[in-house]
NUTISE-519046 format. One line per field, with one value per residue: residue number from 1; chain; z, y, x of N, C-alpha, C in turn. Coordinates in pm, whole numbers, always signed. Each point is the difference from the previous one (the first is absolute). Example, Ala and Ser with C-alpha at 12.3 -4.5 7.8 and 13.67 -1.06 7.14 Angstrom:
! NUTISE-519046
i	[1, 2];
ch	[A, A];
n.Z	[+780, -72];
n.Y	[-569, +105];
n.X	[+1319, -35];
ca.Z	[+0, +6];
ca.Y	[+119, +119];
ca.X	[-89, +82];
c.Z	[+0, +73];
c.Y	[+120, +109];
c.X	[+90, -77];
END
This chain:
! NUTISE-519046
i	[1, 2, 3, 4, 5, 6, 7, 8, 9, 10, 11, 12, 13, 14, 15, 16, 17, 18, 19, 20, 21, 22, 23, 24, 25, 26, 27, 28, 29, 30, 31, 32, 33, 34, 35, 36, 37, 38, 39, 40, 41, 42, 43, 44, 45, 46, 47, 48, 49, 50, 51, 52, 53, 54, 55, 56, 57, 58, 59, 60, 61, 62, 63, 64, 65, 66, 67, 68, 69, 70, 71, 72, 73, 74, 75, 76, 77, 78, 79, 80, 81, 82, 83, 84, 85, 86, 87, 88, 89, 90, 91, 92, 93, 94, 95, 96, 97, 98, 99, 100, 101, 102, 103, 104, 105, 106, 107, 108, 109, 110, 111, 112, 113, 114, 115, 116, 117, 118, 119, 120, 121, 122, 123, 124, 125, 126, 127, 128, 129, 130, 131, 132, 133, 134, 135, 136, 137, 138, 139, 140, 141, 142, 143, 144, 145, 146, 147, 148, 149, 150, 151, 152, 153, 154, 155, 156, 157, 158, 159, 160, 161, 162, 163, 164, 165, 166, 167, 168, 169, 170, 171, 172, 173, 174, 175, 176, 177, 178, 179, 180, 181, 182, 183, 184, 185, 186, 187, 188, 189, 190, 191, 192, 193, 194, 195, 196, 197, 198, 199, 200, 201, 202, 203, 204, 205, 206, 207, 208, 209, 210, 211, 212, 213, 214, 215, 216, 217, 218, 219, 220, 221, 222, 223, 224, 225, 226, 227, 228, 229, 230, 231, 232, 233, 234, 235, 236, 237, 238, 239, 240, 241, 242, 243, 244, 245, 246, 247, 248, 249, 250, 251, 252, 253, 254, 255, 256, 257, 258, 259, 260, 261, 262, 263, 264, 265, 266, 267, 268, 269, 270, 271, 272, 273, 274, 275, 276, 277, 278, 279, 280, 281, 282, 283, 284, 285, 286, 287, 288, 289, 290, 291, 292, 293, 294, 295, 296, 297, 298, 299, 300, 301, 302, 303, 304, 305, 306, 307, 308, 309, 310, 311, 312, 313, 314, 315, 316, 317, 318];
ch	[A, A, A, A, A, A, A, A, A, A, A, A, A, A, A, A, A, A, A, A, A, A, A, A, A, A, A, A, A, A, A, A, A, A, A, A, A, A, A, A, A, A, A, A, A, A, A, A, A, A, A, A, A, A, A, A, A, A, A, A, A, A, A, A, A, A, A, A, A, A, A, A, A, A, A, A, A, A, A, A, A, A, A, A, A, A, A, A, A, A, A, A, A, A, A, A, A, A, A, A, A, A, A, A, A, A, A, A, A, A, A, A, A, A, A, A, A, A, A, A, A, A, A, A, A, A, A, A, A, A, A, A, A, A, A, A, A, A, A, A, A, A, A, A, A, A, A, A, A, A, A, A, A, A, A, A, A, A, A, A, A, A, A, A, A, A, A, A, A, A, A, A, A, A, A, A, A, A, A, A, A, A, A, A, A, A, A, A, A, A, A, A, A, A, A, A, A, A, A, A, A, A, A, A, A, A, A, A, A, A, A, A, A, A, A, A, A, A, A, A, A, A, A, A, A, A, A, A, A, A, A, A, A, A, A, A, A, A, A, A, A, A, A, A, A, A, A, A, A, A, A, A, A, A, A, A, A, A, A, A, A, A, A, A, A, A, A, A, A, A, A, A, A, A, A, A, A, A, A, A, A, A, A, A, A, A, A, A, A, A, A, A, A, A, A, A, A, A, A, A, A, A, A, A, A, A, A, A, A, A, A, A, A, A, A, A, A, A];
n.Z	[+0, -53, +54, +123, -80, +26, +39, +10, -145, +73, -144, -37, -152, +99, +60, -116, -80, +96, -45, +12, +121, +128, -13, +49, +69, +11, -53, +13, +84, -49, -10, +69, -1, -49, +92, +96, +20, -55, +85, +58, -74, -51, -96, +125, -25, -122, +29, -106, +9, +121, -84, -125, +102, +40, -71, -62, +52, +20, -149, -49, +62, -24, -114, +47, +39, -119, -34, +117, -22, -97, +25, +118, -33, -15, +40, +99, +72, -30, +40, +69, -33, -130, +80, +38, -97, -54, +117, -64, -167, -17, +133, -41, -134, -67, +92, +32, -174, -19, +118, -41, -80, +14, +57, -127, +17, +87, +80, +65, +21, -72, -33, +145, -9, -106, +74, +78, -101, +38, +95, -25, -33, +150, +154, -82, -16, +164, +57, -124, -4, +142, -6, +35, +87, -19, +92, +13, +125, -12, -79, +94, +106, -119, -65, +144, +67, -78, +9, +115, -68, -40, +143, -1, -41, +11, +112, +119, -142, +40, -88, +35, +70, -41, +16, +112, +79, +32, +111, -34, +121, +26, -118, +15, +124, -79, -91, +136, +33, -139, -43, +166, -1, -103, +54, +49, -77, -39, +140, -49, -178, +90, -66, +58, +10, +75, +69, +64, -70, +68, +100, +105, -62, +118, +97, -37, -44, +142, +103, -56, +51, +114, +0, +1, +63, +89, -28, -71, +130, +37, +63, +53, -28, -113, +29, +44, -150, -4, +42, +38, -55, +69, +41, +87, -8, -144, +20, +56, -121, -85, +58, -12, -73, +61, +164, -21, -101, -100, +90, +40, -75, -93, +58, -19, -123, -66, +35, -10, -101, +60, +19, -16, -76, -109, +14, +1, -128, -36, +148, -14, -52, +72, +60, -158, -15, +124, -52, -114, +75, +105, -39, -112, +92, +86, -112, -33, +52, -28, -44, +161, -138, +22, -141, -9, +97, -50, -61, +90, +14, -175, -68, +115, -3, -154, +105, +99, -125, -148, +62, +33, -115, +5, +118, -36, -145, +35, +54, -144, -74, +142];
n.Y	[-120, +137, +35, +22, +54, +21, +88, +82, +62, -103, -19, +48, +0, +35, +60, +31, -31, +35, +29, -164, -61, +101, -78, -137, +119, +26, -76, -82, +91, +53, -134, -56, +129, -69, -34, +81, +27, -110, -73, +87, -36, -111, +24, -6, -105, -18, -149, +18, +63, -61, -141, +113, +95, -129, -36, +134, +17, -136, +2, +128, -36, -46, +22, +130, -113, -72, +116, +81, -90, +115, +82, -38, +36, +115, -29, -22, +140, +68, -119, +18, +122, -44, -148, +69, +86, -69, -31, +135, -30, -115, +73, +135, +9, -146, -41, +99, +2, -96, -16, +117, -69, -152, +44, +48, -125, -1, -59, +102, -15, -34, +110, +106, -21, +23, +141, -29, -18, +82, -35, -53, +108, +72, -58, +32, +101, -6, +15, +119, +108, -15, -54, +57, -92, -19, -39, -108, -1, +28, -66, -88, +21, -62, -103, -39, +49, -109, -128, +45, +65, -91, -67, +70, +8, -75, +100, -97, -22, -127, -22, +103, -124, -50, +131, +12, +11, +31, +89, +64, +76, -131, +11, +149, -19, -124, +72, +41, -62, -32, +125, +33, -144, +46, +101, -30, -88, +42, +42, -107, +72, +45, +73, -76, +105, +136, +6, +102, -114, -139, +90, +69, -32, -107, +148, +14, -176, -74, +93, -14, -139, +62, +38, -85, -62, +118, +3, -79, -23, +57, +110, -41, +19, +50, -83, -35, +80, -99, -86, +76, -61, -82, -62, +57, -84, +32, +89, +3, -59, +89, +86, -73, -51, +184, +12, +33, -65, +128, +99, +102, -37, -16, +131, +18, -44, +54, +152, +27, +19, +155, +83, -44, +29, -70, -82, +79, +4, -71, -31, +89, -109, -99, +128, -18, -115, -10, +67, -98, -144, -9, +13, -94, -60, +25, +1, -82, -29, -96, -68, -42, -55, -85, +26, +148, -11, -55, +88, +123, -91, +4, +159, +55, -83, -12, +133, -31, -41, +112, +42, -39, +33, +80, +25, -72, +43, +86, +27, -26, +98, +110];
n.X	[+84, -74, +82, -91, -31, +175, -89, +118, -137, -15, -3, -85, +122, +161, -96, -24, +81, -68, -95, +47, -85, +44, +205, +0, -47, +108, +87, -83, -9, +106, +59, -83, +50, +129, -71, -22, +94, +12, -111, +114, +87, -97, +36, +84, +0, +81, -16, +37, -94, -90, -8, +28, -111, -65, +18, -2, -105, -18, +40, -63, -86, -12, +46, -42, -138, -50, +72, +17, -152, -50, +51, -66, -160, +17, +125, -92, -76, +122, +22, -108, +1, -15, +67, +119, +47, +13, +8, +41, -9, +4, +83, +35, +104, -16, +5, +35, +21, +26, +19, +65, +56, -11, +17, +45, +11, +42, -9, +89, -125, -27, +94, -23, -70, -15, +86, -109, -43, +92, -10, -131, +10, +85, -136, -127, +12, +70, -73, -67, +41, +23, -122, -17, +3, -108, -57, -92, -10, +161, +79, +6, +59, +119, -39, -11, +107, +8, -95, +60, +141, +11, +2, +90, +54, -81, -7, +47, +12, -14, -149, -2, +29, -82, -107, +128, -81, +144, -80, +9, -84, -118, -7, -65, -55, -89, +64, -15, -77, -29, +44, -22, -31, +46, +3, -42, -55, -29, -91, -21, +22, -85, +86, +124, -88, +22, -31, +25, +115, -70, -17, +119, +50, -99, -27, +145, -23, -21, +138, +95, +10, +6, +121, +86, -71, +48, +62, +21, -44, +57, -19, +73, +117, -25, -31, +131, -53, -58, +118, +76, -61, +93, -47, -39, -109, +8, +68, -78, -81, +36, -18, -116, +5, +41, -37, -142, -39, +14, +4, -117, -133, +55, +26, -129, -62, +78, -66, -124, +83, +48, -140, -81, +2, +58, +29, +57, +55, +77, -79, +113, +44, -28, +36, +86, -114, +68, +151, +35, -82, +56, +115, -76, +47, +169, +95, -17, -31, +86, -92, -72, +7, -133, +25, +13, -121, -10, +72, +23, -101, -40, +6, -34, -106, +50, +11, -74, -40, +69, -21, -122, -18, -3, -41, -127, +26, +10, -76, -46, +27, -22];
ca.Z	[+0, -2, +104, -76, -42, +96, -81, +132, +9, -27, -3, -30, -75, +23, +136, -82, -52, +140, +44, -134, -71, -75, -131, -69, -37, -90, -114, -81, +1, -129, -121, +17, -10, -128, -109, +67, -42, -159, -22, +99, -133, -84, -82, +8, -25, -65, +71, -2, +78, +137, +26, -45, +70, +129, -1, -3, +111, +67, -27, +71, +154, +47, -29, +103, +134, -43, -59, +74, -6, -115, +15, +118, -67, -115, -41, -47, -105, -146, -31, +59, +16, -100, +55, +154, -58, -89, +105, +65, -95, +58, +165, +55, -86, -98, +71, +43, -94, +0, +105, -35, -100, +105, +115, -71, -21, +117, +135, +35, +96, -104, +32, +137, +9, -118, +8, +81, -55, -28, +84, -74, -169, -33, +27, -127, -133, +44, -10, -159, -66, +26, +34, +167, +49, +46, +39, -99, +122, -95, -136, +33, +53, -106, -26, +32, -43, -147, -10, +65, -115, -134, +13, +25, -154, -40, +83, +37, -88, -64, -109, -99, -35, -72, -130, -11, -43, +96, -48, -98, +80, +96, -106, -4, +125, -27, -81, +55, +112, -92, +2, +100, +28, -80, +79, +129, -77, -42, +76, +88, -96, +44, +40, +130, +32, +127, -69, -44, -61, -62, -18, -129, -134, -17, -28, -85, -77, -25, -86, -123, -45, +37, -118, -119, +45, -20, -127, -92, +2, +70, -46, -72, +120, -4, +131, +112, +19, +14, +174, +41, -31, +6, +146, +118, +33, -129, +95, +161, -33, -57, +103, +84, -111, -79, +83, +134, -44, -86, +103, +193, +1, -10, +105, +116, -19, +0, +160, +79, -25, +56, +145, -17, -104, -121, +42, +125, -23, -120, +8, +58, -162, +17, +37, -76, -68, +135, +14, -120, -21, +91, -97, -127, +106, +58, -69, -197, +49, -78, +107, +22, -34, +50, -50, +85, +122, -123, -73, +118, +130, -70, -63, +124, +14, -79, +34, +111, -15, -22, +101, +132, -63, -36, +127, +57, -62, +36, +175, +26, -54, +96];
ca.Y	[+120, +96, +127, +133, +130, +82, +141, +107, +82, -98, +86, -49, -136, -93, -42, -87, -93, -101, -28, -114, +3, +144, +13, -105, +57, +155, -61, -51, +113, +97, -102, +7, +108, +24, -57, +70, +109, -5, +7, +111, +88, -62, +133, +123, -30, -93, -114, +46, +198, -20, -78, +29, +74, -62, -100, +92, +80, -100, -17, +117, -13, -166, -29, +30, -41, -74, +21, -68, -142, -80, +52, -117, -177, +33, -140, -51, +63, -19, -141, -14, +122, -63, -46, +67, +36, -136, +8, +111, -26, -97, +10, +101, +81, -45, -25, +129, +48, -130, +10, +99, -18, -82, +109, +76, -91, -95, +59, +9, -107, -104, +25, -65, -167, -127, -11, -118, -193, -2, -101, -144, +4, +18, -149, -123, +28, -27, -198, -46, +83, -44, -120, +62, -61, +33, -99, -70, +157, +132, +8, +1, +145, +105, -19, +51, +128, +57, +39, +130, +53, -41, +38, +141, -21, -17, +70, -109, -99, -65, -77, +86, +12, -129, +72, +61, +106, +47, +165, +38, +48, -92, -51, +37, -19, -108, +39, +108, -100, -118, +80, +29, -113, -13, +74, -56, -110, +111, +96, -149, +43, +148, +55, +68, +127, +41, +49, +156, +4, -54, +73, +80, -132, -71, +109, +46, -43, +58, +117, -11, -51, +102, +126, -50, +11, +88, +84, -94, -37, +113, +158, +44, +28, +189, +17, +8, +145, +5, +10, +167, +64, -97, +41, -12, -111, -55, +17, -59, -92, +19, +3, -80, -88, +32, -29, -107, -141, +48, -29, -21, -133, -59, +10, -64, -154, -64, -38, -102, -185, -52, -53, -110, -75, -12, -116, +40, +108, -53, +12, +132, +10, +0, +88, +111, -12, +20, +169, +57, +16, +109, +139, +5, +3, +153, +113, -8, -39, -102, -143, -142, -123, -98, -76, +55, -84, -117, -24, +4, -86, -114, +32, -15, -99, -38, +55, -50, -171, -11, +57, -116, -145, +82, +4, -123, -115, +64, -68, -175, +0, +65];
ca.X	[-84, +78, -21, -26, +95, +36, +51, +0, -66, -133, -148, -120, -58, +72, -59, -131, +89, +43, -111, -78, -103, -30, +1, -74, -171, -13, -11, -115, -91, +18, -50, -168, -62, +17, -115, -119, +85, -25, -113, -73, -32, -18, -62, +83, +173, -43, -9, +163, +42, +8, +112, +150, +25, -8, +117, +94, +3, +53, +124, +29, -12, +104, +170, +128, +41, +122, +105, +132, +49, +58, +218, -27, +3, +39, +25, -128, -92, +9, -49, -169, -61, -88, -133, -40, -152, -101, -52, -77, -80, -75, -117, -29, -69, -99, -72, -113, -36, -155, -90, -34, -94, -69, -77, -87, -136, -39, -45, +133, +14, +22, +142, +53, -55, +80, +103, -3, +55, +125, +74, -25, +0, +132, +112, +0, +121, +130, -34, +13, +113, +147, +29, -19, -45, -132, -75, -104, -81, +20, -69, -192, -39, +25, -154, -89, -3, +22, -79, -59, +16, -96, -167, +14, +32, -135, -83, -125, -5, +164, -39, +77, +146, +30, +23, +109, -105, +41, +59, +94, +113, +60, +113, +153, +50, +53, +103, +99, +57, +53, +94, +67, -8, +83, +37, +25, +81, +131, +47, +94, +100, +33, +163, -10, -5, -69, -199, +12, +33, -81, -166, +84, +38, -129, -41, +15, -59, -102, -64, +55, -163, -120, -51, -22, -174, -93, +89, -29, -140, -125, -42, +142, +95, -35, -119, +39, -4, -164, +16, -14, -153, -96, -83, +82, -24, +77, +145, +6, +38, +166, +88, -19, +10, +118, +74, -38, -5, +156, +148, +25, +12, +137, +119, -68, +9, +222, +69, -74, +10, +167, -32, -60, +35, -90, -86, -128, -13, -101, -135, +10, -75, -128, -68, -34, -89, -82, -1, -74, -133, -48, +24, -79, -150, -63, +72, -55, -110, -50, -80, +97, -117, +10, +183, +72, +16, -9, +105, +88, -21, +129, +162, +58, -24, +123, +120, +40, +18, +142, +116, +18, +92, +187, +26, +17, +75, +136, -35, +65, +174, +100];
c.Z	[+0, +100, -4, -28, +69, -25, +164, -2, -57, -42, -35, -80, +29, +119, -102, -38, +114, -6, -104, -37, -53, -194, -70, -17, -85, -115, -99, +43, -105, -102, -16, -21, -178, -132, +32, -87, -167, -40, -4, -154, -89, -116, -3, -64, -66, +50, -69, +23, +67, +13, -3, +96, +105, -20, -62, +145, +146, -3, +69, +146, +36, -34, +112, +114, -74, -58, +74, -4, -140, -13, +19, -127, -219, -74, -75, -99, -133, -93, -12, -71, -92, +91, +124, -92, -38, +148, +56, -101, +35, +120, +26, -164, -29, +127, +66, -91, -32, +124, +0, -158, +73, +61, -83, -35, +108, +142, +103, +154, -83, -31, +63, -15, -78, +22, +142, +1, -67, +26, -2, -166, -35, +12, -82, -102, +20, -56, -118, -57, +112, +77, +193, +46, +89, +39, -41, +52, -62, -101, -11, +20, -99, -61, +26, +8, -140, -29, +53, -100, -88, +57, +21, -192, -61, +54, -8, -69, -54, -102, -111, -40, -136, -130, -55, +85, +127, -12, -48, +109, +84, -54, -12, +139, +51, -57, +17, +158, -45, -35, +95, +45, -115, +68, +128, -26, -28, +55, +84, -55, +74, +88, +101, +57, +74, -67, -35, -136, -150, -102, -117, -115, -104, -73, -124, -136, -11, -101, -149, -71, -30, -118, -150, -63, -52, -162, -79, +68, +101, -111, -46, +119, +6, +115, +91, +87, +66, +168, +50, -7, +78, +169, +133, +10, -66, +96, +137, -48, -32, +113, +137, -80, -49, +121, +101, -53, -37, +122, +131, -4, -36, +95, +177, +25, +4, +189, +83, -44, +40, +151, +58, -105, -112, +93, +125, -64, -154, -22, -4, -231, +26, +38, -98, -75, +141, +19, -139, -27, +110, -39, -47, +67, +38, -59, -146, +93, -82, +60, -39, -68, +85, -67, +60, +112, +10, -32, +67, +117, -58, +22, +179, +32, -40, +18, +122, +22, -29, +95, +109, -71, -28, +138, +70, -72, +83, +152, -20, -96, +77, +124];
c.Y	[+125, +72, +132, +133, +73, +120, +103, +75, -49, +127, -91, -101, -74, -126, -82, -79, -148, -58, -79, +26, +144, +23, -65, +2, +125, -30, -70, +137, +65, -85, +29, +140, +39, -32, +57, +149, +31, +18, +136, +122, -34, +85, +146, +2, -125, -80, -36, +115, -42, -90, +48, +119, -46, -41, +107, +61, -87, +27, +114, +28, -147, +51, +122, -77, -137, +11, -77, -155, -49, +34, -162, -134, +31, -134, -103, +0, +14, -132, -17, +82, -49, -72, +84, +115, -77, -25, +108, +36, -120, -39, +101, +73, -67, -78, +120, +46, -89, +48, +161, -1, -22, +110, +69, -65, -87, +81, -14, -184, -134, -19, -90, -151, -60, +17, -51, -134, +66, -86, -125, -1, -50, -148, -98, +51, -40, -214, -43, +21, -73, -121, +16, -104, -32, -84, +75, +93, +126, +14, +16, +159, +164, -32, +83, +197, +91, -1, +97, +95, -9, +100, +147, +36, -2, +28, -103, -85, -70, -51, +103, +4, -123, +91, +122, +187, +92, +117, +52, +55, -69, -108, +53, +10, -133, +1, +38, -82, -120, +64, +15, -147, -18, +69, -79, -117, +49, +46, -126, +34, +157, -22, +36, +135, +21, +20, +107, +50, -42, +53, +124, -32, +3, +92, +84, -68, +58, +142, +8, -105, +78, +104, -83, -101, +81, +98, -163, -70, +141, +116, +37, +118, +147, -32, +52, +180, +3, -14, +169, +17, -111, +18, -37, -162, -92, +20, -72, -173, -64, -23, -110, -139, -53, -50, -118, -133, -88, -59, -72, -176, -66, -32, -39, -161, -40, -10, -104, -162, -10, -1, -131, -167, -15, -92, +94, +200, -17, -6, +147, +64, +3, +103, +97, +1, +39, +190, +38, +33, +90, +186, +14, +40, +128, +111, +8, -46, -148, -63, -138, -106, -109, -116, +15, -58, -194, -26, +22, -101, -110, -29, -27, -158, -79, +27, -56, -192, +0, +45, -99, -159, +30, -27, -117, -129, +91, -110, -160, -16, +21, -139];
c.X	[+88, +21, -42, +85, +34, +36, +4, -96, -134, -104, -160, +31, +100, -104, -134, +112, +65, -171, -53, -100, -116, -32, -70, -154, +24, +29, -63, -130, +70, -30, -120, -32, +26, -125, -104, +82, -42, -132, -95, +50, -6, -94, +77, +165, -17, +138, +197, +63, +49, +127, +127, +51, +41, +197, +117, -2, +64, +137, +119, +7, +92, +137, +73, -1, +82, +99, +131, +30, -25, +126, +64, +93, +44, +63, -68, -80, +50, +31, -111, -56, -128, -87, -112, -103, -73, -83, -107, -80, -98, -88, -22, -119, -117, -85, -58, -56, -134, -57, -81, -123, -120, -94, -109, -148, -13, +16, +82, -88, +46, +141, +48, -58, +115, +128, +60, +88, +104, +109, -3, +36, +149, +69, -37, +88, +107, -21, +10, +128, +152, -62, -22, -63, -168, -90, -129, -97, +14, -79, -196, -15, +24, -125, -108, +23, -13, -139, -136, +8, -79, -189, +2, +31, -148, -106, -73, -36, +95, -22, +34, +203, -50, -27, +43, -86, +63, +77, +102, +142, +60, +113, +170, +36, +68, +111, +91, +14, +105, +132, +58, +33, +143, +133, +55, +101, +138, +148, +172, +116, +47, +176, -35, +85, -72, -193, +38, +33, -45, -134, +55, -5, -147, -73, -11, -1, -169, -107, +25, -186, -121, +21, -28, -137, -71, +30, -109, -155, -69, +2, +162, +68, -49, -183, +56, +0, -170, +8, -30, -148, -131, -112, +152, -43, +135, +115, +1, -5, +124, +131, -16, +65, +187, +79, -36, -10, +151, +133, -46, -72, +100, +109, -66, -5, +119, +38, -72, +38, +131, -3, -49, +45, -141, -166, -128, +2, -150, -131, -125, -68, -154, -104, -2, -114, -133, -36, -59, -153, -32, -32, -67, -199, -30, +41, -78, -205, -65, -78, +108, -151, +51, +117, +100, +70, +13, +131, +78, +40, +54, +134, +43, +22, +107, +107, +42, -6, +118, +83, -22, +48, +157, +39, +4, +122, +179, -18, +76, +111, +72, -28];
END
């Protein structure tokens, strides 16, 4: 475990950076708000505006606190530098860019739902793609969470997956969980460099994606003059997007798993589909349908067979 940070002039975030699980709720709360965040100017900013701002403006705010450790790991990075963007194009750009599409036709609660079964999506991909090892419970329980998805995907009707009759937005959210699940996979090839550095790097693929998106599939880079003019709502979005999902989740989740460790930090995913629909309830005013509730008690349901089968098969290997 880590110790906590010793600094002579303990201020407010050296004294949050000691506090796991603090972090470990504040973190899936900015996740979870990123989709309440998007929803909330949907018509005001068109949906790669938002992405290529979100991820230049990240970029800008992140690199002076990572500069000193990309100096750090330079070595590195300039070997890496291709995949380590190829990284911040792939989990950060085109997966917020689908989920942002996404939003424009579906309902920031439906979001949070399907991006729920993130975690089951990821440990059957790990099981297909390297072979990861999975008992028969797991696998049951990715099942069963996925198909919570599915009943959220089809607002309550699953006889509509046999004739393909599924929203258009809940498609590209699917798309963009299937994208970040690519991502993650991924992430086993990630150099080893400090995070800071990492995100540095990541970032700035990213942004480089983002403009280039938006220049060949949005309104084109000369929009970016349509920002200055837009509502204070459009900016408080912006700037929420640009830092709070962008870094402090990031660097919240990294410490809390150096406090704690991965295995009891991990569960802490689960509450971003918990702060998302919440948001959507009391900030966007959505109704919770009776699927809704249905599909949630699934996707949970699937989540805690796989993890009590992950747990119990460790109990008789150890």
């Amino acid at each position: 475990m880590t110790k906590p940070l010793d600094h002579e002039n303990r201020g407010i975030y050296a004294r949050l950076l000691d506090q796991p699980y603090l972090l470990l709720l504040l973190a899936p709360l900015f996740w979870g708000g990123n989709v309440v965040a998007a929803k909330l100017v949907v018509g005001e900013i068109d949906p790669f505006l938002l992405l290529s701002a979100r991820c230049v403006g990240a970029t800008l705010f992140i690199l002076p606190f990572s500069w000193r450790y990309m100096q750090r790991d330079w070595s590195t990075i300039r070997r890496t530098w291709p995949l380590v963007m190829g990284f911040g194009a792939l989990g950060y750009a085109l997966y917020n860019v689908l989920l942002y599409v996404g939003l424009t036709t579906t309902t920031a609660v439906n979001s949070s739902i399907e991006t729920g079964a993130l975690p089951m999506m990821i440990l059957l991909a790990n099981f297909i793609v390297f072979r990861v090892r999975a008992t028969i419970l797991q696998i049951l329980g990715v099942v069963i969470a996925i198909s919570g998805v599915m009943l959220t995907a089809t607002h309550g009707d699953l006889g509509r997956i046999l004739t393909l009759d599924i929203n258009v937005g809940d498609g590209f959210v699917l798309l963009a969980c299937l994208t970040y699940t690519g991502y993650t996979l991924a992430l086993r090839f990630r150099p080893q460099i400090h995070m800071m550095s990492f995100m540095g790097v990541a970032f700035l693929g990213a942004a480089l994606t983002g403009l280039v998106m938006l220049q060949l599939l949005g309104p084109g880079l000369a929009s970016y003059a349509t920002i200055p003019s837009m509502s204070p709502k459009v900016w408080a979005v912006l700037a929420y997007v640009m830092v709070f999902p962008s870094m402090f989740s990031q660097v919240f989740y990294a410490r809390g798993v150096d406090l704690v460790g991965p295995n009891r930090a991990a569960p802490s995913h689960n509450l971003i589909p918990v702060f998302g629909a919440m948001g959507s309830v009391l900030i966007l005013g959505e109704r919770l349908e009776l699927y809704h509730y249905l599909a949630a008690a699934i996707i949970i349901g699937g989540i805690v067979l796989a993890e009590w089968a992950a747990r119990h098969r460790k109990t008789h290997l150890s």
